[in-house]
C-alpha positions as CSV (number, residue, x, y, z in Angstrom):
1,X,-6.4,-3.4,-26.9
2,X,-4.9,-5.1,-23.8
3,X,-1.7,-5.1,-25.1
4,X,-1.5,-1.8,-26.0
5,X,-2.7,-1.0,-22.2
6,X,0.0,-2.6,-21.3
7,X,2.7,-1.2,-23.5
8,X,1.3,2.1,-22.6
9,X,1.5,1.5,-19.0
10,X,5.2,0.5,-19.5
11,X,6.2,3.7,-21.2
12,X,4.3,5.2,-18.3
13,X,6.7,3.4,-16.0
14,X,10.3,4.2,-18.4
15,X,9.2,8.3,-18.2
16,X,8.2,7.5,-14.3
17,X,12.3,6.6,-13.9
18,X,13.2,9.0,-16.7
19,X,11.6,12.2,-14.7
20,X,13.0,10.8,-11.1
21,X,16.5,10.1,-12.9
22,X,18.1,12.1,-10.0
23,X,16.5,11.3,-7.1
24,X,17.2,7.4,-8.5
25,X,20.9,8.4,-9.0
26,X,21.1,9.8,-5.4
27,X,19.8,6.1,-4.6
28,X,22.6,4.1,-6.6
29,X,25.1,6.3,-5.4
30,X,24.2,5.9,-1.6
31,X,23.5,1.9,-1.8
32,X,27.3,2.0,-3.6
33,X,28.4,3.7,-0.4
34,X,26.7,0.9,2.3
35,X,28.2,-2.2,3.2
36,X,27.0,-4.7,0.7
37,X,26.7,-7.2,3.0
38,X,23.8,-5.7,4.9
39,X,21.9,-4.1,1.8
40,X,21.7,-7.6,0.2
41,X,20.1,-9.1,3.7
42,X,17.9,-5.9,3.5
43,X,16.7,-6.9,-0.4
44,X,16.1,-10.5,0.6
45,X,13.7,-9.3,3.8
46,X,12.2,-7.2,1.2
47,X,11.7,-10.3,-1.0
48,X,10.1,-11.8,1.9
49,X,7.6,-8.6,2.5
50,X,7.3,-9.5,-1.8
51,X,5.6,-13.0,-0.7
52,X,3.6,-12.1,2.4
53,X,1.7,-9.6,0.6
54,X,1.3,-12.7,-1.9
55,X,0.5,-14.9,0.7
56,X,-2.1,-11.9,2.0
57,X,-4.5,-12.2,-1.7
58,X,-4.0,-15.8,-1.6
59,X,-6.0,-16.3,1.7
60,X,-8.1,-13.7,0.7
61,X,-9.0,-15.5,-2.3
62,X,-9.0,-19.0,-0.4
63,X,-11.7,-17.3,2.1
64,X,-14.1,-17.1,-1.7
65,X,-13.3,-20.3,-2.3
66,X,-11.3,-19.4,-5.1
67,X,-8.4,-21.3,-6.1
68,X,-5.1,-19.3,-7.0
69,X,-1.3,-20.5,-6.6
70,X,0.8,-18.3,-4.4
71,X,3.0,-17.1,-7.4
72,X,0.2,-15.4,-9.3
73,X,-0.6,-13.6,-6.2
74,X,2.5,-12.0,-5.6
75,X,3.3,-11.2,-9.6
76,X,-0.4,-9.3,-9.2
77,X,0.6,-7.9,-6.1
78,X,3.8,-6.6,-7.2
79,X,1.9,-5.3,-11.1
80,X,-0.7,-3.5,-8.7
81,X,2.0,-1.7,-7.0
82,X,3.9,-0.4,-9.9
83,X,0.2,0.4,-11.6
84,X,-0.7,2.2,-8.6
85,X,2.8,4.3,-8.8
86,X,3.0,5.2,-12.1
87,X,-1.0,6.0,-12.9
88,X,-2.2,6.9,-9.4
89,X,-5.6,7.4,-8.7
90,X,-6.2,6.7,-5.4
91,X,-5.6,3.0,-5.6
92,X,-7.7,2.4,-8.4
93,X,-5.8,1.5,-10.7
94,X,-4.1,-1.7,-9.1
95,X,-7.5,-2.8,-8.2
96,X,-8.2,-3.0,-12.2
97,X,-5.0,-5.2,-12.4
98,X,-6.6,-8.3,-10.3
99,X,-10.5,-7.4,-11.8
100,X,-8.3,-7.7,-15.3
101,X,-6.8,-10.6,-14.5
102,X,-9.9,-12.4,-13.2
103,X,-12.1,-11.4,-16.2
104,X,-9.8,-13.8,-18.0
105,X,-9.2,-16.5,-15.7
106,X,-13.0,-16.9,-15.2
107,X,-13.0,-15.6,-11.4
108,X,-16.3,-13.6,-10.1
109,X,-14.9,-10.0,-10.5
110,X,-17.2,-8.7,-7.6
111,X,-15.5,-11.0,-5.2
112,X,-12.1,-10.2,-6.4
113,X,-13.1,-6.3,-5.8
114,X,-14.2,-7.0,-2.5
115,X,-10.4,-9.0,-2.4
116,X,-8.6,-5.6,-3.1
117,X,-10.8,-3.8,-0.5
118,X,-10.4,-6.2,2.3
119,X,-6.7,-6.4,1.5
120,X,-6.5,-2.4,2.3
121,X,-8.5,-2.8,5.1
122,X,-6.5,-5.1,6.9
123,X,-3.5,-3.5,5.6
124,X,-4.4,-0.8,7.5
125,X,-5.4,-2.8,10.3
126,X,-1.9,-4.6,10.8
127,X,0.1,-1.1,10.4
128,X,-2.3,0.5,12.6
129,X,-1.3,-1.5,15.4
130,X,2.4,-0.8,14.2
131,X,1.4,2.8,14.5
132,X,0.3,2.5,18.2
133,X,3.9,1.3,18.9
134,X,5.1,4.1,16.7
135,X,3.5,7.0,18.5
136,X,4.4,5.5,21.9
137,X,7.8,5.7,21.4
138,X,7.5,9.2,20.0
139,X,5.7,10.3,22.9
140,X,8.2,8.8,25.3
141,X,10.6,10.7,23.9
142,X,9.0,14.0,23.7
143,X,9.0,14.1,19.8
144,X,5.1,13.7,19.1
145,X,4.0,16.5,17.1
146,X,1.0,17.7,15.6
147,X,1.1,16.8,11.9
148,X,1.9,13.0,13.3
149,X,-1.0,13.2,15.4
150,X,-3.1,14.5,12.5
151,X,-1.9,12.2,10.0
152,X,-2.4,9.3,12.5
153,X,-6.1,10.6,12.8
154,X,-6.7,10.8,9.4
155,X,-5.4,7.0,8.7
156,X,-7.9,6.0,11.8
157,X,-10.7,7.4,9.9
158,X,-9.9,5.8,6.7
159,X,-9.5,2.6,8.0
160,X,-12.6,3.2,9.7
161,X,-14.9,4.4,7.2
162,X,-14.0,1.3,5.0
163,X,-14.6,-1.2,7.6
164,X,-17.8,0.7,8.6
165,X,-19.2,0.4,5.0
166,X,-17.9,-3.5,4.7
167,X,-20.1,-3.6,8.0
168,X,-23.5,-2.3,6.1
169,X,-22.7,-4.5,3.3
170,X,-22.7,-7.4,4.8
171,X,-26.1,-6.4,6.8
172,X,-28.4,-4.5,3.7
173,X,-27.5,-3.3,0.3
174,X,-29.6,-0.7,0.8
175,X,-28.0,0.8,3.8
176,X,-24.9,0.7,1.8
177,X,-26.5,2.0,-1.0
178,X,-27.3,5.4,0.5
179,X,-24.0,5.9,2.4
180,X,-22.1,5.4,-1.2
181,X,-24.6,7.8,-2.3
182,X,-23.8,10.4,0.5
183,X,-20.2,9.7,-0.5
184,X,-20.6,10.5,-4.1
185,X,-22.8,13.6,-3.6
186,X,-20.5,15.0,-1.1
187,X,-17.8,14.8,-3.5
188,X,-19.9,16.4,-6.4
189,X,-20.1,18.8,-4.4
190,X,-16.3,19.2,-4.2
191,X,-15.6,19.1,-7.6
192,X,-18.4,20.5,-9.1
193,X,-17.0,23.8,-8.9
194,X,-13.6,22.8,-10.8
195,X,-15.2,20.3,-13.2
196,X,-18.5,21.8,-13.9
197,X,-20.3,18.7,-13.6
198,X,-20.7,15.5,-11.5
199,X,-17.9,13.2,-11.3
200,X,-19.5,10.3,-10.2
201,X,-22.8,8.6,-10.5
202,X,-25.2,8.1,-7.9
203,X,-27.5,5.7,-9.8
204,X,-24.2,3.7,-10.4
205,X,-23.3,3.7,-6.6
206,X,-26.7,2.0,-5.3
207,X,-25.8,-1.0,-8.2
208,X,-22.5,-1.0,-6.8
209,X,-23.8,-1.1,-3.6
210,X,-26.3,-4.4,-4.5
211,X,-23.1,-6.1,-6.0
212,X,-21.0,-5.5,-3.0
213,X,-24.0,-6.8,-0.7
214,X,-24.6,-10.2,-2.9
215,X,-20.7,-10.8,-2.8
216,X,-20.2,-10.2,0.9
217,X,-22.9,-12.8,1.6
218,X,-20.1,-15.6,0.5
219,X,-17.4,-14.1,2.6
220,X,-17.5,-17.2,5.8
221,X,-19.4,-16.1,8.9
222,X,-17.0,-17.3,11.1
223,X,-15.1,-14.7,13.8
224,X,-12.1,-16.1,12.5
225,X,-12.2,-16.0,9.0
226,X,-9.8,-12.7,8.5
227,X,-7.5,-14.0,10.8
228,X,-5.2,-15.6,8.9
229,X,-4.9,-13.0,6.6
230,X,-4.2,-10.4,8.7
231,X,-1.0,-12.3,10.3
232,X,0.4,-12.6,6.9
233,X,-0.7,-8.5,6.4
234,X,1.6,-8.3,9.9
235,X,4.4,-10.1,9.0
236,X,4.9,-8.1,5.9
237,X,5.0,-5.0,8.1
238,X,7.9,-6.6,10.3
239,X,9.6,-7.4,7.0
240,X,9.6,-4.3,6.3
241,X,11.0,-3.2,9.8
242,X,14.2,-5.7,9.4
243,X,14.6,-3.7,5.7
244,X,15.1,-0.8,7.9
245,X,16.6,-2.7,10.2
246,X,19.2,-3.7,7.4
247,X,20.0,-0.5,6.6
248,X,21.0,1.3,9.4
249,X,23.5,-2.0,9.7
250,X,24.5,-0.8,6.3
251,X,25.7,2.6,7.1
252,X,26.9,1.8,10.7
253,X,24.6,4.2,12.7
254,X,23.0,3.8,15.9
255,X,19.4,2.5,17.1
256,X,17.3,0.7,19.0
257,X,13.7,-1.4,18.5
258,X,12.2,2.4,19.2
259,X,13.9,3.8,16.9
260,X,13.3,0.5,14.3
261,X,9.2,1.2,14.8
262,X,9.0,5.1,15.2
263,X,10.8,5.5,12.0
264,X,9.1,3.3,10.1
265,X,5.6,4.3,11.6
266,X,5.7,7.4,10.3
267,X,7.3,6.8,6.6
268,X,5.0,4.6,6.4
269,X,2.1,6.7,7.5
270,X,3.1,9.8,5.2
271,X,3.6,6.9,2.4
272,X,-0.2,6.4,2.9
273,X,-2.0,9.4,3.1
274,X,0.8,11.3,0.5
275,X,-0.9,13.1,-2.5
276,X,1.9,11.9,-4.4
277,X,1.9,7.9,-5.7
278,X,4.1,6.2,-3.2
279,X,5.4,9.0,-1.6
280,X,7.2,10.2,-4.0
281,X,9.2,13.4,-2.9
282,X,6.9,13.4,0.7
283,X,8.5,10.4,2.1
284,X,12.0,11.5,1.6
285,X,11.7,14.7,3.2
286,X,9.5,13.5,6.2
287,X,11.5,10.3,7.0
288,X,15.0,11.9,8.0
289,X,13.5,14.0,10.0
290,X,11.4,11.9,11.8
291,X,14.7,9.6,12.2
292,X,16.4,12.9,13.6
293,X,13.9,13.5,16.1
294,X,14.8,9.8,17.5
295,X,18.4,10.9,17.6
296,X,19.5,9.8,14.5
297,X,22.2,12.4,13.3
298,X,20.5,14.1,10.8
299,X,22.9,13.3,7.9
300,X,22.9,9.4,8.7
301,X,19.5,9.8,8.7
302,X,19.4,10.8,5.3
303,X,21.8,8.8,3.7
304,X,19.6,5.9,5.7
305,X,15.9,7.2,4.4
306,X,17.7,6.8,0.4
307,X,19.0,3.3,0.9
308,X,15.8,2.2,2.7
309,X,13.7,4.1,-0.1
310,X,16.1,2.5,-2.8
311,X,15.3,-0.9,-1.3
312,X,11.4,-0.7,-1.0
313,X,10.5,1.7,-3.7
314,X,12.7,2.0,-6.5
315,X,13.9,-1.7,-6.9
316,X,10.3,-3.0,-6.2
317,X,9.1,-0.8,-8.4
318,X,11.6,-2.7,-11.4
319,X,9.6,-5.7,-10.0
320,X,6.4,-4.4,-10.5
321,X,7.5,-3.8,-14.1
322,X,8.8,-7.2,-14.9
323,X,5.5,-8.4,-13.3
324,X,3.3,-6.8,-15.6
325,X,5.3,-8.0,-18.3
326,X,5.3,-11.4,-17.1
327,X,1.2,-11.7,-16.2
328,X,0.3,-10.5,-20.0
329,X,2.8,-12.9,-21.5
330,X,1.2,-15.5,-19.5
């Protein structure tokens, strides 16, 4: 049965590339057009970002006592990502890919749970404090717009929500219980109408709830403890900064650190809260002109948003394939 999960999830990923077989073109045909020089430094900062997301889980697992080599942590890293693009469903699905792989190594799958949901909420921390940098610079310069400032709110609460119900956790399962249970009525109520029934189970939320609680309870009490983590969750955002970085060496156009953080602040940000996996489609039309509005000509800017895209989507997501390939052979 797993295998065939897997085989289904790589024909999942070959009609992923087979549907965006333009978009990918446009890609090859603009990296073809950069100086090679500079788009091979950009791939091997991007390799970097590969092993300080891998470097991320391992702490995160080191803080459970749990013992996992720095290789496996990145090929899970990288199979998560790809999961996550190719069946989205609102993270999810990677999530499954480390719960998977610890239900056969052996490892406590509520701690590895709580694993991918403190590795989101520190992601979010570390690019947070990117953002801040990010809107700065676009408010310096005039450009800060409402839809940024919206988006930028509605990453705040996110990242605020999920480190508000980490906080109940770790003091009562009960007090987590009922906000999970609000959460889950609420979005009944939202779906009710379209699915004609609940979609999830309130019952099921207060067990989660007790799980989440009993796991928390081994996370170190110590101030700290995420600490180390959340430098590693950093530096993979400046890796991906010098990716950018990279590319506008590539293609010979013009910027400055401001320009380095504003741009990526808000790909990124749309990258996040997109209704599409990845970005797909949202990222490409929101990063030029975000580059434009820090006086980027606007057809640089373009050519600059598909070799960065090219770099950190489309060849990671090859990775991510390979990955998944590799893990289940293993």
């Amino acid at each position: 049965m797993r295998k065939f999960v897997v085989f289904l999830l790589l024909f999942l990923g070959a009609t992923f590339f087979y549907l965006s077989f333009g978009e990918l073109e446009n890609v090859v045909t603009t990296l073809r057009s950069g100086n090679i020089a500079f788009l091979l430094l950009g791939i091997l900062f991007q390799v970097g970002w590969f092993f300080a997301v891998g470097y991320t889980y391992r702490s995160l697992y080191r803080l459970f006592d749990i013992p996992i080599p720095l290789y496996r942590t990145t090929l899970l890293s990288s199979a998560s990502d790809f999961v996550n693009a190719i069946a989205p469903s609102a993270g999810i699905s990677g999530i499954a890919v480390f719960i998977s792989d610890a239900n056969r190594k052996g490892y406590p799958s509520g701690k590895v749970t709580i694993i991918g949901m403190l590795f989101v909420l520190i992601d979010y921390i570390a690019f947070l404090s990117v953002l801040a940098l990010g809107l700065i610079v676009l408010f310096r310069r005039n450009d800060l717009d409402l839809g940024e400032m919206l988006a930028s709110a509605v990453m705040l609460a996110i990242a605020l929500t999920l480190g508000f119900l980490f906080y109940l956790g770790s003091r009562s399962a009960d007090a987590l219980g009922r906000a999970l249970a609000w959460m889950t009525r609420l979005v009944n109520r939202i779906v009710k109408p379209f699915l004609r029934r609940d979609y999830l189970d309130e019952a099921r939320a207060h067990t989660f709830a007790r799980e989440i609680a009993t796991d928390l309870k081994a996370l170190p009490q110590k101030k700290n403890s995420l600490l180390v983590p959340l430098l590693f969750a950093f530096t993979a955002k400046v890796f991906s900064m010098l990716v950018l970085t990279a590319t506008f060496l590539a293609f010979n156009a013009p910027f400055s650190v401001g320009t380095i953080v504003g741009g990526f602040s808000i790909s990124y940000l749309f990258l996040i809260i997109s209704p599409t996996p990845s970005g797909i489609g949202i990222v490409e039309g929101v990063m030029p002109l975000a580059l434009s509005s820090l006086h980027v000509p606007l057809s640089q800017a373009v050519v600059i948003t598909l070799a960065y895209r090219g770099i950190t989507f489309w060849i990671m997501l090859g990775v991510g394939a390979i990955a998944l390939h590799l893990l289940e052979r293993r």
